[in-house]
Backbone as CSV, one residue per row, in Angstrom:
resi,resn,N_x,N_y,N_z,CA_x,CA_y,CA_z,C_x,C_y,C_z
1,UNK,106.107,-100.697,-108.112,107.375,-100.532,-108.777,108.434,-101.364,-108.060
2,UNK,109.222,-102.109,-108.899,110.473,-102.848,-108.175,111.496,-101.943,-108.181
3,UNK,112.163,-102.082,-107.123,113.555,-100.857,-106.893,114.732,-101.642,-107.051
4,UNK,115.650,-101.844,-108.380,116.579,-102.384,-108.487,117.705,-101.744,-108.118
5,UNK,117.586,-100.184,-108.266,118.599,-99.410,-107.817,119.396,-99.034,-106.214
6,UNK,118.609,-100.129,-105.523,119.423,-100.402,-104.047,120.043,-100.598,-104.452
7,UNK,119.919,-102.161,-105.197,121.318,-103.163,-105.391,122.247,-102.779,-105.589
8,UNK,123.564,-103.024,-105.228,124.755,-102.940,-105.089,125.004,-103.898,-105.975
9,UNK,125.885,-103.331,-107.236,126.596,-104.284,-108.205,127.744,-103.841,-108.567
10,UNK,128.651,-104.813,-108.225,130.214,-104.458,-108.236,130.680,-105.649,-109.249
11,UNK,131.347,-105.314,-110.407,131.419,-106.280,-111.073,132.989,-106.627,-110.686
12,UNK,133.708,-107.949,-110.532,134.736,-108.198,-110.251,134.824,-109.209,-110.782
13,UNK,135.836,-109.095,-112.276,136.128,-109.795,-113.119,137.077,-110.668,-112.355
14,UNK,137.578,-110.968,-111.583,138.685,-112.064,-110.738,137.456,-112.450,-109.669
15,UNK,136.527,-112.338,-109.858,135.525,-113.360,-108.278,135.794,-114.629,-108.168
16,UNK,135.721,-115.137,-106.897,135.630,-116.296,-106.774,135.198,-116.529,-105.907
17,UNK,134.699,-118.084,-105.877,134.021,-119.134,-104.385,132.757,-118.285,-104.249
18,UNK,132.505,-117.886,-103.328,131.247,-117.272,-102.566,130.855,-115.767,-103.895
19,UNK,132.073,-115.396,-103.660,131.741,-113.683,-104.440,131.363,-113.954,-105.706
20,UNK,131.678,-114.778,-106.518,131.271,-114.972,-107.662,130.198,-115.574,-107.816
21,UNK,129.468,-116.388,-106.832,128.150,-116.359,-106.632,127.191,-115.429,-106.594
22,UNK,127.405,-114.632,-105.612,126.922,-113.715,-105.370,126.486,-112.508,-106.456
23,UNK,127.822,-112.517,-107.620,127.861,-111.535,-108.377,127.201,-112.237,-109.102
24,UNK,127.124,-113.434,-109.933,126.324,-113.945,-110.710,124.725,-113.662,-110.284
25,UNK,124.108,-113.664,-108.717,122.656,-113.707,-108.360,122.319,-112.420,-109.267
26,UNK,122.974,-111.420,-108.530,123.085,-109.878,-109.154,122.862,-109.549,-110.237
27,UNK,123.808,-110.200,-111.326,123.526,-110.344,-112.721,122.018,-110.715,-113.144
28,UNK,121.649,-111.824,-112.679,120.352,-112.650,-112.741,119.056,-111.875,-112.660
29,UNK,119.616,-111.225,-111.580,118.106,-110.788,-111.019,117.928,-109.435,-111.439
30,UNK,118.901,-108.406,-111.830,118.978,-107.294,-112.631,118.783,-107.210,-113.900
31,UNK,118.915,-108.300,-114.333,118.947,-108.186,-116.031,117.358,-108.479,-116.361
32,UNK,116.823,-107.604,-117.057,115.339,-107.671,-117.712,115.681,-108.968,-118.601
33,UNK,114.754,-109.970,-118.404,114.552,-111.158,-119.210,113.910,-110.115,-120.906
34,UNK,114.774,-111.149,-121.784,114.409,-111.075,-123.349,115.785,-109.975,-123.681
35,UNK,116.543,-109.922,-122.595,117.637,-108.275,-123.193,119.108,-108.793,-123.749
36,UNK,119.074,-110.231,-123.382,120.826,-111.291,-123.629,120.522,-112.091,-124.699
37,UNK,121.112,-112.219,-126.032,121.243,-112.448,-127.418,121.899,-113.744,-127.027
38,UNK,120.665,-114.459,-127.489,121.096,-116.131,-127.797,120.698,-116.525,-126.301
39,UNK,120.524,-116.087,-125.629,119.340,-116.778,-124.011,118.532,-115.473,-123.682
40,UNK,117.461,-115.634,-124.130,116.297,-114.661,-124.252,115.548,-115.064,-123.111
41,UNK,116.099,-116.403,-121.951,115.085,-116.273,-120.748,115.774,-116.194,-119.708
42,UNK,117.382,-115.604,-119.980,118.102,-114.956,-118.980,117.633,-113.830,-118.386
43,UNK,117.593,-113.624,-117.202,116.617,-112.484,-116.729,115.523,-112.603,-115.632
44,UNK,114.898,-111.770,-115.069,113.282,-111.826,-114.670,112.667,-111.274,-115.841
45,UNK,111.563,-111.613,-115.141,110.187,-111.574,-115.863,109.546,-110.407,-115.498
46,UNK,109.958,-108.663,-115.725,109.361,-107.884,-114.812,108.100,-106.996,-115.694
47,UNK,107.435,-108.078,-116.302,106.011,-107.913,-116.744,104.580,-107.586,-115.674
48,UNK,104.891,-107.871,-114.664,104.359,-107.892,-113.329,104.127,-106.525,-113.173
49,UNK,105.086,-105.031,-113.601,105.549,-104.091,-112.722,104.195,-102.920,-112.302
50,UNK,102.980,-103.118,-112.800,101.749,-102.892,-112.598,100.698,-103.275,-111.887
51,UNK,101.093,-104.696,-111.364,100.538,-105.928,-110.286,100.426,-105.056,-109.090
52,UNK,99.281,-105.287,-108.354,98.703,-105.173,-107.040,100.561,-105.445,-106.609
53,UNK,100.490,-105.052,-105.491,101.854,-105.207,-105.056,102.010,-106.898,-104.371
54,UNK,100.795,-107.166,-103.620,100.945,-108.910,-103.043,101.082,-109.982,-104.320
55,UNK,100.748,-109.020,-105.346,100.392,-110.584,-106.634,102.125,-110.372,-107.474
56,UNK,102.365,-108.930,-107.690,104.187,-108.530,-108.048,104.851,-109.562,-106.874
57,UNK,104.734,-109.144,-105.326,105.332,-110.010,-104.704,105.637,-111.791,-105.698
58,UNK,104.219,-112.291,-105.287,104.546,-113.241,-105.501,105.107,-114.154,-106.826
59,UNK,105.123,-113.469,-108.064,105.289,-113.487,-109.464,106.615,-113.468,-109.390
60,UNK,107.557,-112.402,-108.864,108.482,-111.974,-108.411,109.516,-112.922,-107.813
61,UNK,108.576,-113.738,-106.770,109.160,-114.816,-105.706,109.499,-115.503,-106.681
62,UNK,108.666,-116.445,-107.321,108.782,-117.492,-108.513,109.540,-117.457,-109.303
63,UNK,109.901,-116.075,-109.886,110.856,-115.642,-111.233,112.409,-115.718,-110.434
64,UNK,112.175,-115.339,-109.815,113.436,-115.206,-108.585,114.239,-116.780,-108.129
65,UNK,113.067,-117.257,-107.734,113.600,-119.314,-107.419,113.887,-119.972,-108.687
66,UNK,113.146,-119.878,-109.454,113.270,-120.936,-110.923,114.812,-120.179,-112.004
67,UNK,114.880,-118.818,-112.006,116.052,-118.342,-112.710,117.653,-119.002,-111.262
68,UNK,117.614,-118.523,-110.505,118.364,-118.661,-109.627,118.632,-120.130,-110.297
69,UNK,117.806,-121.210,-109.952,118.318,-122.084,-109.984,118.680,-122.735,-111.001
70,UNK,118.109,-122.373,-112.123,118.392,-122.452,-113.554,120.036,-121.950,-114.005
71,UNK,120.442,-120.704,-113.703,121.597,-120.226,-113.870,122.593,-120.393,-113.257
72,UNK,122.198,-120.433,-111.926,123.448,-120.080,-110.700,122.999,-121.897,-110.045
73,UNK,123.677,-122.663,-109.949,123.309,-124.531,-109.553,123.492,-124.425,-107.831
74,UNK,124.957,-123.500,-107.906,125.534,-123.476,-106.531,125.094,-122.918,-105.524
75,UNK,123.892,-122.001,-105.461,122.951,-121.526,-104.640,121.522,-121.953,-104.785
76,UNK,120.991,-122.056,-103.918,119.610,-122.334,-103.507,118.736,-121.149,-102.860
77,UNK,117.671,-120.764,-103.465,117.169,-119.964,-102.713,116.414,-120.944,-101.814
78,UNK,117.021,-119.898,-100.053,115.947,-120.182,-98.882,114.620,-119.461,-99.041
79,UNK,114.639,-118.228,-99.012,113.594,-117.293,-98.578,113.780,-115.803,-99.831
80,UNK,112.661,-115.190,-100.010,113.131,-114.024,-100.628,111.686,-113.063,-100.037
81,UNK,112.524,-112.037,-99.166,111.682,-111.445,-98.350,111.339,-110.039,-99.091
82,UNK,110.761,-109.067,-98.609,110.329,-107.751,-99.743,110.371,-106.518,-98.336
83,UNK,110.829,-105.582,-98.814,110.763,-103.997,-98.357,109.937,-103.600,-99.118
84,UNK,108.367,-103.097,-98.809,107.958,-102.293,-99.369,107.743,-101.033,-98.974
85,UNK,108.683,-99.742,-99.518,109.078,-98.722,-99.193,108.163,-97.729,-100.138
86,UNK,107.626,-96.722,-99.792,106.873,-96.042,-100.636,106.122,-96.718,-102.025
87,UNK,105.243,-97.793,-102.060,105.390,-97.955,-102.854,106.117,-99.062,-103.771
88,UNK,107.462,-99.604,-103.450,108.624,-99.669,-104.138,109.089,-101.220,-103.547
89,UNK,108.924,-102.100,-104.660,109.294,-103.564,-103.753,110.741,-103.419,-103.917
90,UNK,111.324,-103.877,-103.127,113.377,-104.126,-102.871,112.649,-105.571,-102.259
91,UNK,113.349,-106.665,-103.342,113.843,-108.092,-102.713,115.009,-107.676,-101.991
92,UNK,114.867,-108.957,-100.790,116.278,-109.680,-100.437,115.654,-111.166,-100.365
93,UNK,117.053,-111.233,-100.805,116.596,-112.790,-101.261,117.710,-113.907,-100.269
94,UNK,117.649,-114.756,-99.791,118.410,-115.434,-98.567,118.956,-116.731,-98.957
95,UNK,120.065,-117.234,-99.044,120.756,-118.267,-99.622,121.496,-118.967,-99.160
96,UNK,120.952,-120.060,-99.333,122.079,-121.743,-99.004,123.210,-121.611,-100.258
97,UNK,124.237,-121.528,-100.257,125.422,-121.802,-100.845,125.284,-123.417,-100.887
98,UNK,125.479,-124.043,-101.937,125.605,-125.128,-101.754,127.506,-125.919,-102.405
């Protein structure tokens, strides 16, 4: 199971520079791909959520680098590491601001 409900999402309609990055990753990576009308590959891909947990990992990793960079230009993913807590993958995901 992926645990989206760590995440901390604060929506702040005035963001900017860094924070509005940030809030955009958030957006990205929370939103179930196929759920945003008129970009149906906004989103992950969390078809995985039954996967051995090393093969979710890595499905996960991928959906994670290619949306990022697709949506958000101004960040780069470095690294996206995993907590697996009972069970329960929590990304963190690590970023070059560019």
């Amino acid at each position: 199971m992926i645990d989206l409900n760590s995440t901390e999402i604060e929506i702040n309609a005035g963001a900017t520079g860094d924070e509005e990055i940030y809030q955009n990753i958030k957006v990205i990576i929370t939103t179930p791909v196929g759920t945003v009308p008129f970009d149906r590959d906004f989103g992950i891909d969390y078809s995985m959520i039954d996967s051995p947990t090393e093969i979710a990992k890595g499905f996960l990793t991928v959906e994670i680098i290619e949306k990022v960079r697709k949506y958000e230009p101004r960040a780069d993913v470095k690294e996206v590491l995993f907590n697996v807590i009972d069970e329960k993958i929590i990304p963190r995901i690590i970023l070059n601001l560019v």
